[in-house]
N, C-alpha and C positions, 0 to 999 in steps of 0.2 A: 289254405295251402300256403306255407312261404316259402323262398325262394331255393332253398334246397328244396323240396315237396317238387316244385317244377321240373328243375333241373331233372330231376332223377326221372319225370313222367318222359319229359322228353326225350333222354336218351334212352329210354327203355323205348318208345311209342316208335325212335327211329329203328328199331330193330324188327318191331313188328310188322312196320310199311315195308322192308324187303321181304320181310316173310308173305305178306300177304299179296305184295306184287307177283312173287315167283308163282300162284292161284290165279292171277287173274284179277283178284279184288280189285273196285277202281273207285269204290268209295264205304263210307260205314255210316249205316246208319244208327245213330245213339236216341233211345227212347228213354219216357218216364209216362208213368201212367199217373192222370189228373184223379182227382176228388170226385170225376164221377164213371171213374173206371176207364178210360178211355185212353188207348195207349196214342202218347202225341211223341214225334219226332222230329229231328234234326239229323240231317243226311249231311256229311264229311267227304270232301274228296279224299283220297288213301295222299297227295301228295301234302292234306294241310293237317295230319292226323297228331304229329307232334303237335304243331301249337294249339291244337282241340285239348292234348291231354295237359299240356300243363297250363295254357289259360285261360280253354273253357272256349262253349262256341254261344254267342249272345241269343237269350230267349228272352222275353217278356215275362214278367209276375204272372198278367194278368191270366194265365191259362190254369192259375189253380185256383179260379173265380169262373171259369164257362161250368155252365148247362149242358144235360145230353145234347142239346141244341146249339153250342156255341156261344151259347146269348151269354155275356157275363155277367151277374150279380152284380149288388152294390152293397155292401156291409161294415162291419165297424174295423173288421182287419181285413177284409176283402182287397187282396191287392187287384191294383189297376193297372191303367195303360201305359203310367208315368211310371220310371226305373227298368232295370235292367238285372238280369243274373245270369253265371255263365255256366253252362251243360258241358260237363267232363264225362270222358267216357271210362271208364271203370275195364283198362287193359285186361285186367284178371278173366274177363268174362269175352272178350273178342271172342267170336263165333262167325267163320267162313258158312254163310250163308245155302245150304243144298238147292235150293229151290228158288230164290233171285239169283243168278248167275252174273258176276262182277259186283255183289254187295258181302259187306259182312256186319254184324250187327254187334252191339254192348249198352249194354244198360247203361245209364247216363246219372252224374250225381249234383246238384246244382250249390252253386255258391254264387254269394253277392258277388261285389266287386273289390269287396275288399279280402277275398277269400276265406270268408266263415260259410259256413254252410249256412245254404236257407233253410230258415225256422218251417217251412211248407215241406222239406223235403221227406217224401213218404219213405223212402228206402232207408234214408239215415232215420228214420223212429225206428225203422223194424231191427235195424245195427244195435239205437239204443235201448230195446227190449232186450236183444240178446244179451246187450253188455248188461243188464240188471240180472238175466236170471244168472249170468257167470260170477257177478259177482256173492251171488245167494248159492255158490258153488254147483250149479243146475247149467245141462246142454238141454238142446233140443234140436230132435228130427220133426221133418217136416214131407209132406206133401201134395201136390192139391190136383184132383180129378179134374180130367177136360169132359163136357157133355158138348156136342154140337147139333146143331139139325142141318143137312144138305141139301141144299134147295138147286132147282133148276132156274137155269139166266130163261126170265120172262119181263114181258112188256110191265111197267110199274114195277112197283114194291111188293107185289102177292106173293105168296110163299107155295111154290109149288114144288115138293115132296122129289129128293131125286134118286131115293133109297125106298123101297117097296118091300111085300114080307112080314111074316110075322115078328112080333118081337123079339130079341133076341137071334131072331131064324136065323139059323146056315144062307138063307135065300138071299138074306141082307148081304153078306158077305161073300157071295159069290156072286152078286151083283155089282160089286163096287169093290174085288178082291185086287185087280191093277190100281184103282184109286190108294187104298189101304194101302198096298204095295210100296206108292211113293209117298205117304206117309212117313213108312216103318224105314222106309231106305234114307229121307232124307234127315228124322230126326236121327238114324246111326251117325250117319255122315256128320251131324253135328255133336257127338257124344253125349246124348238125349236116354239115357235108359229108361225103357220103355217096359214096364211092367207086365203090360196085357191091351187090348184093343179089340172091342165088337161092337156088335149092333146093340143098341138100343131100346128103350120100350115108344117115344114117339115115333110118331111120321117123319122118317129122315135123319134119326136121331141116331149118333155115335158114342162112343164112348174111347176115352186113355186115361191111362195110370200109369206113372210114372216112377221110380224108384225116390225113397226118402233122401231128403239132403239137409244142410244145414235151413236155418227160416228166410235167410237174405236170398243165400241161389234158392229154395223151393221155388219162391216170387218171382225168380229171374227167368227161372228154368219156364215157369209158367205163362210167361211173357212170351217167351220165344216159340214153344210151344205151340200156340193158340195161333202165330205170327205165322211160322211153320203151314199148321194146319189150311190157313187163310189163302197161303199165296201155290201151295199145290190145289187146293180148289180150284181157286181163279184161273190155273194153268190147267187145269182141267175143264174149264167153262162150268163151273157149277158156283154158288155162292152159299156163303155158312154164314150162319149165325149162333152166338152165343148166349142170346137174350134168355132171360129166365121163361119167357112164354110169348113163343114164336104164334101161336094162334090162340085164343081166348079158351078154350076146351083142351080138356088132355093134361098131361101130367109135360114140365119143362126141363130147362136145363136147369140142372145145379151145378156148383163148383166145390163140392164137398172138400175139406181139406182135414188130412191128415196128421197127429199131432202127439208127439211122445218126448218126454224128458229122461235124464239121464244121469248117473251122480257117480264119478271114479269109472265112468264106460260102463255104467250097469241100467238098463231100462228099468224105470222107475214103476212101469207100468206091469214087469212082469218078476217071478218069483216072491210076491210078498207075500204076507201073512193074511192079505184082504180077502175084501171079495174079486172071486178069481185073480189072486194072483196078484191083486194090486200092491202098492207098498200106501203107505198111510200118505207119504207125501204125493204121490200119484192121485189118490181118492180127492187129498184138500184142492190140489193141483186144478182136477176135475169139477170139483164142490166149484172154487172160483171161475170158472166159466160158465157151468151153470145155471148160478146165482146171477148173472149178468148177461148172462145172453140175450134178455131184450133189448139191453141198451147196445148191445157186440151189434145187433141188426143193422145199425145206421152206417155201420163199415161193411157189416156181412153180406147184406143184403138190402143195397142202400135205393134201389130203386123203386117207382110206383106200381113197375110190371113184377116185381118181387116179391109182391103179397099176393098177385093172381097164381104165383105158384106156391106159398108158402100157406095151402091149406092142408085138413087132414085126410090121410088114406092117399096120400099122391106121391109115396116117400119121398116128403122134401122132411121131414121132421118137424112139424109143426107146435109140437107141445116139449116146454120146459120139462124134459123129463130125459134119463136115460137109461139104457139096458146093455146087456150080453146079444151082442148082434141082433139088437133090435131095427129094423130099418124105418119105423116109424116111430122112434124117439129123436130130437134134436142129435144127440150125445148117444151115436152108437160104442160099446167098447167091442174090440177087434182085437182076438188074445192069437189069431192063427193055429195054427197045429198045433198036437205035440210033439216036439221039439224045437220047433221056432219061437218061441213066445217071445226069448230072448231079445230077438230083433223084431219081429212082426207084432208086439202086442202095442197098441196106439188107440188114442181115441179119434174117429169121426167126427167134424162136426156138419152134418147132413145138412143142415138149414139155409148156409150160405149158399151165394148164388157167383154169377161172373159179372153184373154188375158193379163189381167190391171192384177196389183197390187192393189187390192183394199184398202188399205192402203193409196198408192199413188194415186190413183184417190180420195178417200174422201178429202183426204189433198188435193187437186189441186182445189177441188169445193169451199172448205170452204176458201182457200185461193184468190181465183178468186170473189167468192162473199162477203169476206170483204174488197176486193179494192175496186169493186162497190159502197159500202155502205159509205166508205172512198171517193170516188169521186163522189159521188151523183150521180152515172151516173142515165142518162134515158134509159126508156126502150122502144125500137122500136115498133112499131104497131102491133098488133098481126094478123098473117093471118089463118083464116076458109079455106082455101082452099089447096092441095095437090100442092107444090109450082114446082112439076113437070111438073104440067099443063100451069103454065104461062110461057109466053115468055120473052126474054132475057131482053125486057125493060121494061115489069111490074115488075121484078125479082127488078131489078135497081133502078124504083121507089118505093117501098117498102124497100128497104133499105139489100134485101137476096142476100146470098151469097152460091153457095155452100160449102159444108163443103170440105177441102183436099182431094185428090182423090188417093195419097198416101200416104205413110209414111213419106216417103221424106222432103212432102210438111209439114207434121204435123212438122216435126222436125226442119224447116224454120222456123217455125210460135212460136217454143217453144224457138230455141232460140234468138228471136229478145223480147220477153217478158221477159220483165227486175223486172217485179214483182215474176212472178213465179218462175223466173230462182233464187231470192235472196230470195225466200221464203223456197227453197225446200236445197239452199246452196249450193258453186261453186263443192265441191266434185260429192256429190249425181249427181247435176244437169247435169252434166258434164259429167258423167260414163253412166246414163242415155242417152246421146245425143251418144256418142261412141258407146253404144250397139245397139241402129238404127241403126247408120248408120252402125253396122257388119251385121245386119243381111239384109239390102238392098242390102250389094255387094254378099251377100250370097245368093240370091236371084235375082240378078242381071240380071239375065238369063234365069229364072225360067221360065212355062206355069203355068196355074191358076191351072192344074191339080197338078202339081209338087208342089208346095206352099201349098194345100190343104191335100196332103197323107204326106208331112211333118211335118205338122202339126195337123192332124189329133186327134192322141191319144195324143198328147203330155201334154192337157191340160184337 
């Protein structure tokens, strides 16, 4: 930022602090979500919000080196305890809070001190994917599913079920229909459009969808979202979790995210000549996410409780494959009715989880899918069938593969990909591989029970 860039935060940020005074507001909290999903904050009183926006409110490097655990790495760009960067809140996105009462919230963008952006910042990658596929004359929509489980406040960290019923059931939903309620009312209140909202197939397990937006607000929106979700619990007495697998058994959360490009306002994904409907560039679009999606894991689905949910028959999408509303391929395609395809045709990708950085994961899509588009890849055959069911040499002829079975493997596969790895930049990319592999030896030893109460509430 220089010194115009300020100037203009400031007198804009002063217009905001009366806005948001006339609400009540009486401070803002500015977040970023860390390397291992983890939304961290800085909380703003409303009276110091100009000088937040134009010079930033002081954090530490070192938090895009902590562990689920806080513990921070040591690696070859792993920043440490020594320097400083400053956390701007990003005005475009202020959001008067429904559910903290005197707070309002904005995503936060970090720059050194000499105002360059840091090379760590996950939100500015996902800015700079965009700005690659605009410049290759491509938009993109976006959006990413919430899955929660609602647990009841008990002694310890056990996870006791605070949603009963079948899966799916009406029963869920008229059990927790007031909770839902201030759900539905607080994300309006925040201009949060909300798709759809029910029960689940775990014990406790919800489900939101949210309407498509640009790839930076899907992120933003999902941030707040999940934040939303959190603090009407708690004001409920109940606690959520977002982990990919709240109890060792049973099928988990995912964070499936939604994904379509666009070229002169036209979905790329619908009216072509393809299969169903695709256009060619849609297919390679596709072909290059596919082709990568082992290495896409170590963003997507970057944690050790991520492979207890990423097996097969549990739709999380476990095998390199995709279909026409397949819900057990990685890469479902979603064309909607007829007459929507227009807007509604988009690809799935089922596998990720909410342990990602969604930041880093948009960035890892749009980055995977403009190589595609760049190498004209093809796109593999699509299969109607549950690829659990085929045997090892229809799998083979078909071209599937399953997906990594652990982290390990994901992080083989992220760094032998020499696109992603010089997409995301040798720092980032780098501090990223080191923090797997801490929390594999950290885990090292682990039971699928141990892995999952570790991680339980963390997310």
């Amino acid at each position: 930022m220089d010194e115009q860039d300020r100037r203009r935060a400031q007198e804009r940020a002063q217009v905001i602090q009366r806005q948001l005074a006339e609400q009540d507001v009486r401070a803002v909290a500015v977040t970023y979500v860390d390397n291992v999903g983890i939304t961290r904050v800085k909380g703003v009183p409303l009276a110091t919000l100009d000088s937040a926006a134009a010079w930033g409110v002081g954090i530490s490097p070192v938090f895009d080196s902590f562990l689920f655990n806080d513990i921070a790495i040591t690696g070859k760009f792993a920043p440490g305890a020594v320097g400083d960067l400053r956390l701007h809140p990003d005005l475009d996105r202020i959001t008067v809070l429904a559910a903290q009462p005197g707070w309002a919230w904005a995503p936060g963008e970090r720059y050194d001190q000499r105002g360059e952006r840091h090379p760590f910042d996950q939100r500015a990658l996902t800015g700079k994917a965009v700005a690659a596929l605009a410049e290759a004359g491509y938009t993109a929509r976006a959006a990413i599913e919430i899955e929660w489980v609602l647990g009841q406040q008990a002694d310890g960290d056990e996870f006791v079920p605070a949603v009963h019923g079948p899966a799916y059931g009406m029963a869920r939903l008229v059990e927790r229909s007031d909770y839902l309620r201030e759900v539905l009312t607080a994300l309006a209140a925040q201009n949060v459009e909300v798709v759809q909202i029910h029960p689940e197939y775990a014990p406790g397990q919800l489900e939101l969808s949210v309407a498509a937006e640009d790839p930076v607000g899907a992120a933003d929106t999902y941030v707040l979202v999940r934040e939303t979700i959190r603090a009407v619990s708690q004001r409920n007495g109940l606690r959520v979790s977002f982990s990919p697998k709240v109890l060792p058994e049973g099928v988990g959360n995912g964070g499936h995210v939604h994904l379509s490009i666009a070229k002169d306002g036209q979905n790329l994904f619908a009216g072509g000549p393809g299969r169903f409907g695709m256009t060619e560039t849609a297919e390679s679009f596709t072909a290059g996410i596919l082709g990568r999606l082992p290495a896409l894991l170590v963003v997507g689905a970057p944690s050790t409780a991520s492979y207890l949910r990423l097996i097969p028959q549990h739709w999380a999408g476990a095998y390199a494959a995709w279909g026409l509303e397949n819900r057990e391929t990685a890469l479902r395609l979603v064309t909607g009715p007829v007459g929507s395809q227009q807007s509604a045709a988009n690809i799935e990708i089922k596998c990720f989880d909410q342990t990602a950085n969604p930041y880093l994961a948009m960035a890892g899509l749009l980055f995977a899918g403009l190589a595609g588009i760049g190498e004209q890849a093809g796109l593999a055959e699509p299969i109607d069938v549950d690829p659990a069911t085929l045997g090892t040499k229809e799998l083979l002829r078909h071209g599937i593969r399953p997906l990594p079975a652990s982290l390990g493997e994901a992080v083989a596969a992220f760094e032998a990909d020499q696109t992603l790895f010089e997409a995301f930049g040798e720092p980032l990319a780098t501090t990223l591989v080191d923090l797997r592999k801490a929390e594999i030896e950290h885990f090292a030893t682990a039971t699928a029970e141990e892995v999952t109460a570790a991680l339980r509430w963390v997310h």
